[in-house]
C-alpha positions in Angstrom: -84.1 -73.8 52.4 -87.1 -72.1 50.7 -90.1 -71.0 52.2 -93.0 -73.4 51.2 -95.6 -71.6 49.2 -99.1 -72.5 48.9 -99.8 -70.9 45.7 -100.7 -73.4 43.5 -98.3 -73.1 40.6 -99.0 -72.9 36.7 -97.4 -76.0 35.2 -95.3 -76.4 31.9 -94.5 -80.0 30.9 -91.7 -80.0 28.1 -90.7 -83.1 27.0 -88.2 -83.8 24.6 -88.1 -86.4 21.8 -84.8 -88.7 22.2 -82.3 -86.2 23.9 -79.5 -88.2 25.5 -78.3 -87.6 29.1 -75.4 -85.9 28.2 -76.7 -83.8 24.9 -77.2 -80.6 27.3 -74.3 -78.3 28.5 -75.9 -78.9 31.9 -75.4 -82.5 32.0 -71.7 -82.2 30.8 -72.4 -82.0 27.2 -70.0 -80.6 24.6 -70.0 -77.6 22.4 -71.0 -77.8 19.1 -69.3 -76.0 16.5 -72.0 -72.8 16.6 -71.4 -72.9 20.5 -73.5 -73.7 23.4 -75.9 -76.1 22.7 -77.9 -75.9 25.2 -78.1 -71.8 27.3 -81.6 -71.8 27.7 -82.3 -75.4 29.9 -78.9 -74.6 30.9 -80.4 -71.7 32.4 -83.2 -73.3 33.9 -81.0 -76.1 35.8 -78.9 -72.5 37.3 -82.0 -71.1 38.3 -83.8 -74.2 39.8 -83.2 -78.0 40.8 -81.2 -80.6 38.6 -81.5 -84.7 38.9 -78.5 -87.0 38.2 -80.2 -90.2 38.6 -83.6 -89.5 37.3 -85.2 -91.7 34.5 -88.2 -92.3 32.1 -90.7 -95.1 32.3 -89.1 -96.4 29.5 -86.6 -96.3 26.6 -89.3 -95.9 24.0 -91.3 -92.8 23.3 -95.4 -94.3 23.6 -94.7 -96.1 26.9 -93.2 -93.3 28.5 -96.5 -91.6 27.6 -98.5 -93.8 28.9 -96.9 -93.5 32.4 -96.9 -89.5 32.2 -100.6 -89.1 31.5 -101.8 -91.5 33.8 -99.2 -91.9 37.1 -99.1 -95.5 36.6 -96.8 -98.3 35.2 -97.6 -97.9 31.7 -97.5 -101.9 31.4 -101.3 -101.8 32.9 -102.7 -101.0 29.8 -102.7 -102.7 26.1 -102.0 -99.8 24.4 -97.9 -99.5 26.1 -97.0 -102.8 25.2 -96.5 -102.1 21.7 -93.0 -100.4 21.3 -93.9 -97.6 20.5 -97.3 -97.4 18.9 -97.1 -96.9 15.5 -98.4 -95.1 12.5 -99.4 -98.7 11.3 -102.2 -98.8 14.2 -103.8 -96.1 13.1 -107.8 -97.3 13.0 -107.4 -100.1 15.8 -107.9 -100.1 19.6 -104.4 -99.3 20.9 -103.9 -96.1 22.6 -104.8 -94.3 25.5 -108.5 -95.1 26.7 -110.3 -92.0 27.1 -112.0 -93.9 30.1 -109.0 -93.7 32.0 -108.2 -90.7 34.6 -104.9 -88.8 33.5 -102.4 -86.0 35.0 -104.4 -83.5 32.4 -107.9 -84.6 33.4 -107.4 -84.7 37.3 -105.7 -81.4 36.9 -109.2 -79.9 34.8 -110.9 -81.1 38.0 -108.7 -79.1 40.2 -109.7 -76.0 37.7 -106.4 -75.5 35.5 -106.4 -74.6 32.2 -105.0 -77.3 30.4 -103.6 -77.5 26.8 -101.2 -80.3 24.7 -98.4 -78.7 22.4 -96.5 -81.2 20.1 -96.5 -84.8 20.1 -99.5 -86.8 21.4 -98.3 -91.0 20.1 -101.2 -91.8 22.3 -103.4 -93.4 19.8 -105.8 -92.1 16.8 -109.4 -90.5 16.7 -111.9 -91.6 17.1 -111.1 -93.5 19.7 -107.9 -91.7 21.3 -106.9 -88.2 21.4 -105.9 -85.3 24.1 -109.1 -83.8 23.9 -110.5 -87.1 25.2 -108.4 -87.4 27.9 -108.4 -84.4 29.8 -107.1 -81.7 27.3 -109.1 -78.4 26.9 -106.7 -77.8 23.7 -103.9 -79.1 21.3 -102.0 -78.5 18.8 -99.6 -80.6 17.3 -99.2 -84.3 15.6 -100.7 -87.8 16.8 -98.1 -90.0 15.4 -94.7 -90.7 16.6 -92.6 -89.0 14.3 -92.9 -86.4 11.1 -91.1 -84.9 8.9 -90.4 -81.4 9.9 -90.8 -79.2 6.8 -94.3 -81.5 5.3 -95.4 -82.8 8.7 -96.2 -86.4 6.8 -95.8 -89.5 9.0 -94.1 -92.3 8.1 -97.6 -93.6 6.1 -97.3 -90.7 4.1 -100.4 -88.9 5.9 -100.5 -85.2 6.6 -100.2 -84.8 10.6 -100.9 -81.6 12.2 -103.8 -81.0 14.2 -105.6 -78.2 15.7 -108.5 -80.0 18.0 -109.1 -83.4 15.8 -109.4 -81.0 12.8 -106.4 -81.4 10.3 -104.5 -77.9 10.2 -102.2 -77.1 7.6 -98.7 -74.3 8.2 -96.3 -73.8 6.3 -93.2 -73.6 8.9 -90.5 -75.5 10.9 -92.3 -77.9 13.4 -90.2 -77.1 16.4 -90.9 -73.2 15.8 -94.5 -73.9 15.0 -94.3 -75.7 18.7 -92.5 -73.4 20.1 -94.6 -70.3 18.6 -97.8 -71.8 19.8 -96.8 -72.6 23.0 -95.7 -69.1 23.8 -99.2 -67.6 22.1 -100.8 -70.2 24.9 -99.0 -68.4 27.5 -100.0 -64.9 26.1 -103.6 -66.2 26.3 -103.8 -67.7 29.8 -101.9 -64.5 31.8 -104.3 -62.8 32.6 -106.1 -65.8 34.2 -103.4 -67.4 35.6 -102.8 -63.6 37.4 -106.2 -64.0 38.3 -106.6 -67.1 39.8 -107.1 -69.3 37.3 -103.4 -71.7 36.7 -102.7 -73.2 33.7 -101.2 -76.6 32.9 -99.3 -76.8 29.6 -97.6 -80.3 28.4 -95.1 -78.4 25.9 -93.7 -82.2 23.8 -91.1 -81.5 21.2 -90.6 -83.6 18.3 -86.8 -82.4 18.9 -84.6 -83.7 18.5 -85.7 -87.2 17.0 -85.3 -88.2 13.3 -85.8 -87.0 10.7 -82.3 -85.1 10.6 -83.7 -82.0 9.9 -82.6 -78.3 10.8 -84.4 -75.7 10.2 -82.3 -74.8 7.2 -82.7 -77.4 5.8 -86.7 -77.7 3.8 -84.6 -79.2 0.9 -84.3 -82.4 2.7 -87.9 -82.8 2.9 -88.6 -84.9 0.3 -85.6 -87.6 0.6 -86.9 -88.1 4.0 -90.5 -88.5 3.5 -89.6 -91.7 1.5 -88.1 -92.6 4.8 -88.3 -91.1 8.0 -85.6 -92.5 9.9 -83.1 -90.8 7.7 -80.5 -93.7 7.9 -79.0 -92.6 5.0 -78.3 -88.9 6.4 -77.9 -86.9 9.7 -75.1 -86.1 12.1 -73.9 -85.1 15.0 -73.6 -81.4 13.9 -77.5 -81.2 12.3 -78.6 -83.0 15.7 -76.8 -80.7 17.9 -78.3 -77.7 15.9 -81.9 -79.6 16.2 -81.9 -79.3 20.2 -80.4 -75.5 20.0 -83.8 -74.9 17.9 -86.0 -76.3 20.7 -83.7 -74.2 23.2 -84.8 -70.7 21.5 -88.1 -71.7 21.6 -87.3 -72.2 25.5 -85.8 -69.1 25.7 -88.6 -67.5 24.6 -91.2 -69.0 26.6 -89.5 -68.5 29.3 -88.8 -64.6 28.4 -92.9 -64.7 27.8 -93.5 -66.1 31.0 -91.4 -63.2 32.9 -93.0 -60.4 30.2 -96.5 -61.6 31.7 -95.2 -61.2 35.3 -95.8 -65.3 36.1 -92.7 -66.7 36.0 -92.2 -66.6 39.6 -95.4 -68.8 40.5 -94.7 -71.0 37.2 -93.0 -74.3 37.6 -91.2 -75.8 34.5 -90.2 -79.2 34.2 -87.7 -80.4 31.5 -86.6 -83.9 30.1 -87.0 -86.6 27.6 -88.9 -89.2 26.9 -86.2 -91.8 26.6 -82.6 -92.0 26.4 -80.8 -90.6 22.9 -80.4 -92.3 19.5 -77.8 -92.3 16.7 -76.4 -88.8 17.1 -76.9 -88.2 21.1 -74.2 -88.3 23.6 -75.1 -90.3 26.8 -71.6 -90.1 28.3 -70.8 -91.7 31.0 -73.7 -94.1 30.0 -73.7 -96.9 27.7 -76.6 -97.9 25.4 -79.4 -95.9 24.2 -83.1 -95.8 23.1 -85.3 -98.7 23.3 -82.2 -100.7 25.6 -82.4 -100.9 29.5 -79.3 -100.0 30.1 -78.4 -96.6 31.9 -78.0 -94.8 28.0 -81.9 -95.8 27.3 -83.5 -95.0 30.5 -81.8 -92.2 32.1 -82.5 -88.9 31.2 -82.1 -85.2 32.5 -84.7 -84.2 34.9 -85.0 -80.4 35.6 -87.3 -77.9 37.5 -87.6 -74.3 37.8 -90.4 -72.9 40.3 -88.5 -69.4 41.8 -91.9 -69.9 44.5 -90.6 -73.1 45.7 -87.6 -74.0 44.4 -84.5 -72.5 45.4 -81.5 -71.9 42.7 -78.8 -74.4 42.0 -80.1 -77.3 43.4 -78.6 -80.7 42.6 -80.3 -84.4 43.8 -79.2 -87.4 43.3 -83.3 -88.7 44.1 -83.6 -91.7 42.0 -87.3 -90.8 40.3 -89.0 -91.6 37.0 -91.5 -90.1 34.6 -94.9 -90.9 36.6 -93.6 -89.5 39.9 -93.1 -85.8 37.9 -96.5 -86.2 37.2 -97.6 -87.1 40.8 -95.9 -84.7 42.1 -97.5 -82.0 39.8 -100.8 -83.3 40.6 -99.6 -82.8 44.6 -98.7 -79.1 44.2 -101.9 -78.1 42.1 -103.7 -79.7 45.1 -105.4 -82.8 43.5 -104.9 -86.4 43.8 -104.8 -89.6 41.7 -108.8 -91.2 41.2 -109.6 -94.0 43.7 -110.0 -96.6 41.0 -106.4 -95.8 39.4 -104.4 -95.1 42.3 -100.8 -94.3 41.5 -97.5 -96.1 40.9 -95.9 -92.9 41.3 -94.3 -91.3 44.5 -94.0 -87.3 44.9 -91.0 -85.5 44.7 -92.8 -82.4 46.7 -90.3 -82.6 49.6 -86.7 -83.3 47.2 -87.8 -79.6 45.3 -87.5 -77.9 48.9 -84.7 -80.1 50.1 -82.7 -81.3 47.5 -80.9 -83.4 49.7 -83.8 -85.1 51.4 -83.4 -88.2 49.5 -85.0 -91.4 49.9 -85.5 -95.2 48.4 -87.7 -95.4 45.3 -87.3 -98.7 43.8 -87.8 -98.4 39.9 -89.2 -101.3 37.9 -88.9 -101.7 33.3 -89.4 -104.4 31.2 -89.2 -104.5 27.3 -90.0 -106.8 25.0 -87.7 -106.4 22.7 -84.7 -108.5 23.5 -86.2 -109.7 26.5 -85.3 -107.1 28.5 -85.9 -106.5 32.6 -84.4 -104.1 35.0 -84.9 -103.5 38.5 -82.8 -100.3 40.2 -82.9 -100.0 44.3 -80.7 -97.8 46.0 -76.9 -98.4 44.6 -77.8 -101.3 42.7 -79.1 -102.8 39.5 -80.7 -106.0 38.4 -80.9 -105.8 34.6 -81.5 -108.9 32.3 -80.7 -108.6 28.0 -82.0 -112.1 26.3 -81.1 -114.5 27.8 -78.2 -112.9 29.8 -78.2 -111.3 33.7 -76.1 -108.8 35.0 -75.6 -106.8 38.4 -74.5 -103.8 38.4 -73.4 -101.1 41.4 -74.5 -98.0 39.8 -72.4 -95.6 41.2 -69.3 -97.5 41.4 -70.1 -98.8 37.5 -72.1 -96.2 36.0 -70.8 -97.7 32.0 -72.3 -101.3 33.8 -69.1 -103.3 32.7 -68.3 -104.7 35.9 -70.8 -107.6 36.1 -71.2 -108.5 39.9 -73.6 -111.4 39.5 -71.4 -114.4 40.2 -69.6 -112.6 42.9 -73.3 -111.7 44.6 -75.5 -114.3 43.6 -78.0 -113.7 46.9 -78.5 -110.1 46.0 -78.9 -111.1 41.9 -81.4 -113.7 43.5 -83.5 -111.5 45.8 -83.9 -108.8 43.0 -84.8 -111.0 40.7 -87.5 -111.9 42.7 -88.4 -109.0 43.6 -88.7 -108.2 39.6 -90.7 -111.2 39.5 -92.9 -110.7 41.8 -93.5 -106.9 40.5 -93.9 -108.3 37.4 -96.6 -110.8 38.5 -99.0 -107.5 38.8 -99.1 -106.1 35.4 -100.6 -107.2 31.8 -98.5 -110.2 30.1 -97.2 -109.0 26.7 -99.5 -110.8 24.2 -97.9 -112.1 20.8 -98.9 -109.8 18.4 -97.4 -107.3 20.2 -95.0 -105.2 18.1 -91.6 -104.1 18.2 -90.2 -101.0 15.9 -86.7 -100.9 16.4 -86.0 -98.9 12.8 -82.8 -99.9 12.1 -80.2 -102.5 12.8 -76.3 -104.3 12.6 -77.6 -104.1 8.7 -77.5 -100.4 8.6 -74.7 -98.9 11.3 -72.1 -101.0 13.5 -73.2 -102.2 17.0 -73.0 -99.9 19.9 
């Protein structure tokens, strides 16, 4: 076991775009045909604490945000129940409230440094934005998704920010991520050495459409006409997407040891949902914006040398907002009285991998109708019209339907669901769903 140290740590976030659960060589994922996909997180999981049962607060980028920024069931707020928010909103009241405390704003108030790199999807100025809730700086885009080579979104608009102010590079956007974030780190040292921590939210685009690598500018003008690239793309150009992000990992992480603060930094690695088109979720099934175990269930890792000891592996069942509790926990603040926390720390699974306990998880969707409760071994998980009951570890594909066979336990959960349910906002009708694609455009799953 580790000793406990009470050095407050500096913090890096990174968050990737749409990886599946099984895209990394940690989580069993294959080669590609270059190699290792994966070395650098691979790295990371080796040298600190990996989850098998950790999830995000949703299949769908925006809502996910919503529950890392402020710690809460995202479906509190208006903004989260679109799925995702997108480009289409921009110039109406859906995003983020600036109002509202967050992870980044609690942590200002504990004196960190704090800075957004990448992807924001959290709403649009004026009214939305990181620097109005609880960034010091950004860089990066406000929409969902971009084209790599032009950064456009999918309304044609230019989308790469410094601040609020429109900032135009010529360059790879995972590499222009990835380069910033390690000049952040350059830049804080010396403080963080000092005193003076830093929390950095590091969001990839990576590897979500367009299928882009970054030898590949020529595609940048078939895919601005559509950004979902459903004409192009495979799994080849998508494994070579999250080996770009990687280096850029690599890097950072060589930065952080250069600067002698690797030791008291903790980094934190996953997605924001599960994995689309190209991604390998194996043994899951299913994948973004669907409740089953492919859509929800992501890696989870975390690498703190101070406090974390190598090689750890928990089976803690967790989700997004408790990684940001948690956080909040070790830099020694806490959640505002008047938006107290959904989430539950992890503080004591980092320094005992194996002190587990129950965390009973909660999603809805609107798109197909979707609810899903997980406790323990089991899941309660409803698609249209349809109600299933699955034993997680016994089932992990959830093909073995128990819900005829255990009718009081599909009952009591979905009550339980219910009465959760019962606490948050009510999905209003205008409400929208982007799916992107359909049957129309590639088989069924």
């Amino acid at each position: 076991m580790p000793t406990v140290t009470t050095k407050r740590p500096n913090i890096v976030f990174i968050v990737a775009d749409d990886l599946g659960f099984a895209d990394l060589g940690c989580y069993g994922g294959r080669q590609a045909q270059f190699g290792d996909v994966s070395p650098n997180i691979d790295r990371l999981a080796r040298e600190g604490l990996r989850l098998t049962q950790g999830y995000a607060n949703a299949p769908v980028c925006s809502p996910t945000r919503f529950g890392l920024m402020t710690m809460r069931y995202q479906y509190r707020l208006r903004g989260a129940l679109e799925e995702p928010i997108s480009s289409r909103s921009k110039g109406q009241p859906l995003g983020l409230p600036a109002e509202i405390p967050t992870l980044p704003s609690l942590l200002r108030e504990a004196g960190y440094a704090t800075a957004l790199i990448g992807k924001w999807h959290l709403g649009y100025p004026p009214l939305y934005g990181p620097l109005r809730s609880g960034y010091d700086e950004f860089y990066g885009i406000m929409a969902g998704g971009v084209d790599y080579f032009t950064h456009r979104s999918s309304r044609g608009d230019h989308d790469l920010f410094i601040g609020e102010q429109e900032h135009h590079e010529t360059g790879y956007l995972t590499d222009l991520i990835s380069d910033r974030a390690i000049h952040y780190v350059q830049s804080k040292a010396a403080d963080a050495k000092a005193g003076k921590p830093f929390f950095m939210s590091l969001h990839y685009t990576a590897p979500h459409w367009p299928w882009e690598t970054r030898d590949d500018a020529h595609l940048a003008a078939d895919a601005a006409s559509n950004l979902f690239h459903l004409h192009a793309g495979s799994i080849h150009t998508y494994q070579r997407m999250i080996h770009h992000m990687d280096e850029g990992i690599g890097r950072l992480m060589d930065t952080l040891r250069e600067h002698g603060i690797d030791r008291d930094t903790l980094v934190v690695f996953t997605s924001d949902n599960g994995g689309e088109r190209f991604s390998d979720n194996w043994p899951l099934v299913g994948g973004k914006m669907d409740l089953t175990e492919g859509g929800i269930r992501v890696p989870w890792i975390a690498r703190w040398p101070a406090g974390i000891v190598p090689g750890g592996v928990s089976a803690q069942q967790c989700m997004t907002m408790d990684w940001s509790v948690t956080m909040l926990e070790l830099a020694g603040g806490r959640p505002h009285p008047d938006s107290p926390a959904d989430g539950v720390s992890l503080a004591r699974v980092l320094n005992n991998p194996a002190d587990t306990f129950e965390r009973p998880l909660y999603w809805r969707m609107n798109h197909r109708n979707q609810r899903a409760l997980r406790i323990g071994d089991w899941k309660y998980l409803k698609v249209d019209e349809h109600e299933y009951l699955f034993n997680v570890p016994a089932d992990e594909r959830e093909r073995a339907n128990l819900a005829q066979r255990d009718p009081a336990r599909l009952e009591q959960m979905r009550r339980q669901w219910l009465d959760w349910d019962a606490g948050m906002l009510q999905i209003p009708p205008e409400a929208t769903i982007s799916v992107g694609y359909s049957v129309k455009d590639m088989p069924q799953r």
